[in-house]
VEXTIPA-786981 format. One record per residue: x, y, z of N, C-alpha, C, CB in turn. Coordinates in steps of 0.1 Angstrom, whole numbers, padded with zeros to 4 digits, always signed. Each point is the difference from the previous one (the first is absolute). Glycine has a CB too. Layout:
XYZXYZXYZXYZ ...
//
This chain:
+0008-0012+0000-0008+0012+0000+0009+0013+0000-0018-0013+0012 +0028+0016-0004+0006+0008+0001+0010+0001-0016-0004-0003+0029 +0010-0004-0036+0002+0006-0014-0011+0004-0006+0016-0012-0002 -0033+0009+0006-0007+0003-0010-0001+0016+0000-0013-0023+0001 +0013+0026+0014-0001+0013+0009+0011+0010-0005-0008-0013+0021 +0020+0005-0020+0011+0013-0004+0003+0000-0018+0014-0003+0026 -0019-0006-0034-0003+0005-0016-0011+0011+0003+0003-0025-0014 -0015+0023+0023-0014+0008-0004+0010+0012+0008-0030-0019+0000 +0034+0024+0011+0005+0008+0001+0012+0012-0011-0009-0018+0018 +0015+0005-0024+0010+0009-0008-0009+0007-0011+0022-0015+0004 -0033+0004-0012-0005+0008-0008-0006+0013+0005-0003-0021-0011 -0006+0018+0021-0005+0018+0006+0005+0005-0004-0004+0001+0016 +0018-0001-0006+0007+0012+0000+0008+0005-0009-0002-0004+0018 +0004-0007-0028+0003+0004-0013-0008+0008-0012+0011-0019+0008 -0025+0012-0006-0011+0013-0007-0001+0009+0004-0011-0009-0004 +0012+0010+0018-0004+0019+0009+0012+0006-0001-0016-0004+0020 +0030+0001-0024+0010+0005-0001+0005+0004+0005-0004+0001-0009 +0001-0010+0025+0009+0004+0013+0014-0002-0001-0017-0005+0014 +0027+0011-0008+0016-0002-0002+0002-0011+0015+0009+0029-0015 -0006-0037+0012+0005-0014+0011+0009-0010+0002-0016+0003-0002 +0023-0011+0006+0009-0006+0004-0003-0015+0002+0006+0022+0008 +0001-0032-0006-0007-0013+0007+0019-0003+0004-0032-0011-0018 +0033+0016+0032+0010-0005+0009+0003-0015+0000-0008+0018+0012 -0005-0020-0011+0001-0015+0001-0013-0007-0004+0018+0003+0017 -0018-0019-0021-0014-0005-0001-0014+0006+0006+0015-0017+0000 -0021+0018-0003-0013+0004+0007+0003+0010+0005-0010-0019+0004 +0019+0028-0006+0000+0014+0004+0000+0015-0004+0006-0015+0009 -0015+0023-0009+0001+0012-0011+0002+0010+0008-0014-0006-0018 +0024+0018+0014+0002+0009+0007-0003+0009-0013+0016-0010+0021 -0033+0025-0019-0002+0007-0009+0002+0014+0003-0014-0018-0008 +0017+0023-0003+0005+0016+0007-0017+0013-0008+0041-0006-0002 -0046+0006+0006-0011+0003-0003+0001+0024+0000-0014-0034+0014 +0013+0038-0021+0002+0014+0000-0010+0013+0008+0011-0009-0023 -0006+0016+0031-0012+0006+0007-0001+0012-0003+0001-0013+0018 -0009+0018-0007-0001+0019-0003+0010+0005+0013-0032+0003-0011 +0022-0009+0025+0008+0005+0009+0013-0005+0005-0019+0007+0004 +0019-0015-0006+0016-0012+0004-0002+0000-0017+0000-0022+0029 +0018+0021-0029+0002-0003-0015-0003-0014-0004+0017+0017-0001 -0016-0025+0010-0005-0015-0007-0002-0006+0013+0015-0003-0025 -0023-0008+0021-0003-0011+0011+0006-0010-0005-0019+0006+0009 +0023-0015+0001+0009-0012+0003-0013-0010+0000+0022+0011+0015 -0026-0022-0023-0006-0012+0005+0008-0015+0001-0019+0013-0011 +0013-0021+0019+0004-0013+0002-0008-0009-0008+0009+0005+0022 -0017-0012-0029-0003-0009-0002+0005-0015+0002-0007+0018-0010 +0005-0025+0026+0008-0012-0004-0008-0017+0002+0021+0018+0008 -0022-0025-0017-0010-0008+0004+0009-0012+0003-0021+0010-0014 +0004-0011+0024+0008-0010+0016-0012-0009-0012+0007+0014+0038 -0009-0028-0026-0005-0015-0005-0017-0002+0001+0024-0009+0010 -0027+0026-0006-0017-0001-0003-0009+0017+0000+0000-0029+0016 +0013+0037-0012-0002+0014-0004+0010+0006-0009-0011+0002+0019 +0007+0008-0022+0008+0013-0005+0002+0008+0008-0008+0001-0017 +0024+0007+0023-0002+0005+0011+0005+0014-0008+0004-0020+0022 -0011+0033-0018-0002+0013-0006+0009+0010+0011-0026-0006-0013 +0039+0009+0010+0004+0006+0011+0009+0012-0005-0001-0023+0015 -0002+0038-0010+0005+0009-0005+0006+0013+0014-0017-0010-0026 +0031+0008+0023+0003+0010+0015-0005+0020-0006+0030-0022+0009 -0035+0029+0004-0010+0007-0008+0012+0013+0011-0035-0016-0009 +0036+0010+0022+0005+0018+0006+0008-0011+0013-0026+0027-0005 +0038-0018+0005+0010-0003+0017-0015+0003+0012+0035+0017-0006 -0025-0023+0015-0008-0002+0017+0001+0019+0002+0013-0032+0016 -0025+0039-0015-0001+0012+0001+0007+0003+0012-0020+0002-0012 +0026+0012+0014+0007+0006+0009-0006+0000+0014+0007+0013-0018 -0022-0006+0014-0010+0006+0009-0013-0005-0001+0012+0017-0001 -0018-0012+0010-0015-0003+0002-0002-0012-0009-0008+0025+0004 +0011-0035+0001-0003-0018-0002-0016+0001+0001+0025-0013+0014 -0031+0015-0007-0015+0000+0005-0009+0005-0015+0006+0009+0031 -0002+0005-0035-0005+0008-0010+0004-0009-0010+0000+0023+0009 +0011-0027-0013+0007-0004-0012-0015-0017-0003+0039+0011+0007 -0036-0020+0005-0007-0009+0001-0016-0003+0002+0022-0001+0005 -0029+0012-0003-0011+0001+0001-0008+0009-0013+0008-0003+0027 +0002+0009-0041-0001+0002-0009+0002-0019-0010+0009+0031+0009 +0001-0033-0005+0002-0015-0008-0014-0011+0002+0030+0002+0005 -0031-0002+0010-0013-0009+0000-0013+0005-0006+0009-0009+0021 -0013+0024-0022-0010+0000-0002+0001-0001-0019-0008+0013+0029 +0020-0008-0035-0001-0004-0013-0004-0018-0003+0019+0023-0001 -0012-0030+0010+0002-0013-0002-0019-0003-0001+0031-0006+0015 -0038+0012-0011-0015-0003-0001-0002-0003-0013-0006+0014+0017 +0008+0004-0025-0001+0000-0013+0007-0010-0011-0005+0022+0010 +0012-0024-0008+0015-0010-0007-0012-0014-0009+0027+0004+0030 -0023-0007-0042-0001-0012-0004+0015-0009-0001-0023+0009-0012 +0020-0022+0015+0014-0008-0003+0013+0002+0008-0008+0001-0023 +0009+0008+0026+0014+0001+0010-0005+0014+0013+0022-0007-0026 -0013+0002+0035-0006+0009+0014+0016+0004+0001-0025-0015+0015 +0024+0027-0006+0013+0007+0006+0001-0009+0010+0000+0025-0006 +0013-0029+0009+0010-0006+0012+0016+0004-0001-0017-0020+0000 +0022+0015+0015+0010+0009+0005+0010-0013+0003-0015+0024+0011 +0026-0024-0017+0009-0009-0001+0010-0001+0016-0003+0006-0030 +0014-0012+0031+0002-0002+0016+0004+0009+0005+0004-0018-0001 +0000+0028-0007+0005+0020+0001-0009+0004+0002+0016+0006-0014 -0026-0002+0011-0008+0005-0002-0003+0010-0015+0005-0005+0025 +0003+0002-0032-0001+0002-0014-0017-0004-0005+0029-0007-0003 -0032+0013-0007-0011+0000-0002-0003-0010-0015-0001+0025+0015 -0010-0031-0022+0001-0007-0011-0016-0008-0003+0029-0002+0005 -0031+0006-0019-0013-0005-0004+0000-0013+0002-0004+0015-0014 -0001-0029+0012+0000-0012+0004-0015-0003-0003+0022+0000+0017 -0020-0013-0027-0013-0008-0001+0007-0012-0010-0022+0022+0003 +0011-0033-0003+0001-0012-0005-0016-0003-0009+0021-0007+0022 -0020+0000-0033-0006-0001-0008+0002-0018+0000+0001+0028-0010 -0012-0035+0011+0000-0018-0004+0004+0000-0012-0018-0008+0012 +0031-0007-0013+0004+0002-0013-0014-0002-0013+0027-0009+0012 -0034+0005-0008-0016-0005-0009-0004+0013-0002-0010-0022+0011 +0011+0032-0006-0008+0013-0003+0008+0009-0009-0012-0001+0020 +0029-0003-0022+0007+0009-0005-0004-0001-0011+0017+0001+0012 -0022+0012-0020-0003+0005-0017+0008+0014-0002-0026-0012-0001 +0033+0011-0011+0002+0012-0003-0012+0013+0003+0014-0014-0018 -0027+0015+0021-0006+0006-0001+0003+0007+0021-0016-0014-0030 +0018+0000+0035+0002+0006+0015+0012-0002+0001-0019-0005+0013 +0033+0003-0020+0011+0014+0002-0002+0011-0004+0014-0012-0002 -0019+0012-0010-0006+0016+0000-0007+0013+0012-0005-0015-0020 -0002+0004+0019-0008+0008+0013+0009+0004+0014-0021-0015-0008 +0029+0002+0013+0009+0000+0012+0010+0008-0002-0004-0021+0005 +0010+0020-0015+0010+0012-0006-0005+0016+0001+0009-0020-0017 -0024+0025+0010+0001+0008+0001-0005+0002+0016+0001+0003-0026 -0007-0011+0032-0005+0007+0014+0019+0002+0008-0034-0017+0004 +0043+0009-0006+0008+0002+0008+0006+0014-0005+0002-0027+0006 -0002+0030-0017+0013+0015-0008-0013+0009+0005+0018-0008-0030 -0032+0007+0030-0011+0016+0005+0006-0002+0013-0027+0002-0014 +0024-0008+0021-0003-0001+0012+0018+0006+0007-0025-0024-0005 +0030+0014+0003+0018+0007+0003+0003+0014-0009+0012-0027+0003 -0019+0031-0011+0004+0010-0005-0012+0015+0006+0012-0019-0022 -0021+0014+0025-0009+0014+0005+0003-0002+0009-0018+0004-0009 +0024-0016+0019+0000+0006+0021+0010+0002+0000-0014-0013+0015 +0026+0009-0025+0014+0007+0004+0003+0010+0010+0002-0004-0019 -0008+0017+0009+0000+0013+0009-0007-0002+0015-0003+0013-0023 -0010-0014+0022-0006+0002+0012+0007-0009+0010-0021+0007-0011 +0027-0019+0011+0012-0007+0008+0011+0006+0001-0007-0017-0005 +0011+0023-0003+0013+0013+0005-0001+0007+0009+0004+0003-0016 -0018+0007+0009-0004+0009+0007-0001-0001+0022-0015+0001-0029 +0003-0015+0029+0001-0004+0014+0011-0003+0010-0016-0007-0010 +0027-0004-0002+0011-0004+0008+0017+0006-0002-0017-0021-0001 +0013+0031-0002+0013+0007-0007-0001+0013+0000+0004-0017-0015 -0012+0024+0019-0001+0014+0000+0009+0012+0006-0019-0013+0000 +0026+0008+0009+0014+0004+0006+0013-0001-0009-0010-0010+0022 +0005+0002-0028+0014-0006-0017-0001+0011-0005-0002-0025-0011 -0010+0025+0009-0006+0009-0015+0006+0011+0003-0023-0008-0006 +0017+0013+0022+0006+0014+0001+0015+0005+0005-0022+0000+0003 +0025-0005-0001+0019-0003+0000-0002+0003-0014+0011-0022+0019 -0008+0010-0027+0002+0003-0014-0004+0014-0005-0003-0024-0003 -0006+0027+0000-0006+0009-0005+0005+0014+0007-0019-0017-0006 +0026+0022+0017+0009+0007+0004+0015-0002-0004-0017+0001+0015 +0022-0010-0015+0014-0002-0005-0002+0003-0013+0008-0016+0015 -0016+0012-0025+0002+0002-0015-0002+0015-0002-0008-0024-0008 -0005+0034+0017+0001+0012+0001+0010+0005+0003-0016-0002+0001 +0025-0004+0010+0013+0010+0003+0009-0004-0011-0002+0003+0026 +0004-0015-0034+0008+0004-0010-0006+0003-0013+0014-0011+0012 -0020+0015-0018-0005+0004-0008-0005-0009-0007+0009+0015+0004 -0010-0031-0002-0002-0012-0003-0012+0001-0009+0010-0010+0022 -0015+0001-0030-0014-0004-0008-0009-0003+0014+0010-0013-0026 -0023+0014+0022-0009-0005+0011-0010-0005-0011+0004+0017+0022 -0002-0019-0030-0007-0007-0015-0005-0014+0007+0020+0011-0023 -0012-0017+0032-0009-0014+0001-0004+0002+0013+0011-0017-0015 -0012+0023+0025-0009+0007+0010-0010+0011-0001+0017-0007+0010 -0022+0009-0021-0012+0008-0002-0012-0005+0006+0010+0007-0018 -0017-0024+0014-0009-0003+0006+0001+0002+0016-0002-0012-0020 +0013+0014+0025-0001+0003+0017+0000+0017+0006+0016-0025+0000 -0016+0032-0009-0001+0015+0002-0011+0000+0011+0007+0009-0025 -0017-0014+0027-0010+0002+0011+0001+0000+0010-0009-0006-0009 +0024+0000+0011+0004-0005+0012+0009+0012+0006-0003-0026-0008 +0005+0036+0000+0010+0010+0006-0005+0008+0009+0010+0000-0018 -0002+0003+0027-0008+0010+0005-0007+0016-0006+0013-0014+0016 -0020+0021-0016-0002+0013-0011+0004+0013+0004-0019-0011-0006 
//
């Protein structure tokens, strides 16, 4: 079953024109292109009766753990196919598994794009919660040197006025 899985795999992702890797047997590593992160990282690796969907999305936040985590669960409501979880760091990462019987090109499709919206719209707002002290450090140092602030614009709200 699992060669049937990783042919039906390659073709997918060979029609949708994802750029990808296979490390090893039954394993895909896809680099998928974003808006707010420049690209997402996916795992596709099939075990002996799932598909396991695993994509690292943000580091173990600085601050406010509570805020950061009480944003992730209540997304994880809305979520199809993969839920946020927190690795032994506390690193953050999408995660879901699909039965190898249900894998179709039509639900990588789907799993793929829910994981690139989903890591690509809460990026920010997970910065924002757990990193907000970064931001503003940063965003003073590049002002005192006359630095770009070209990829901290979405965080201007956070300045003080």
């Amino acid at each position: 079953m699992s060669a049937e899985v990783s042919e039906l795999i390659t073709s997918a992702l060979t029609s949708a024109g994802v750029d990808y890797t296979e490390p090893e047997d039954g394993a895909f590593l896809l680099t998928l292109p974003g808006e707010r992160r420049y690209r997402t990282l996916v795992w596709l690796l099939i075990g002996d009766h799932e598909l396991l969907i695993e994509s690292f999305v943000c580091r173990k936040p600085d601050e406010n753990f509570a805020g950061v985590y009480k944003f992730l669960l209540q997304r994880n409501s809305k979520l199809r196919s993969v839920a946020y979880c927190l690795d032994a760091v506390g690193d953050i990462h999408l995660v879901g598994r699909i039965g190898l019987d249900s894998v179709t090109p039509e639900e990588i499709d789907t799993v793929l794009g829910v994981v690139l919206q989903t890591s690509d719209a809460d990026f920010n707002p997970i910065l924002e919660r757990g990193f907000a002290s970064s931001i503003r450090r940063e965003w003073a140092w590049r002002t005192d040197r006359g630095e770009s602030l070209a990829n901290l614009k979405a965080f201007k709200h956070l300045m003080a006025p």
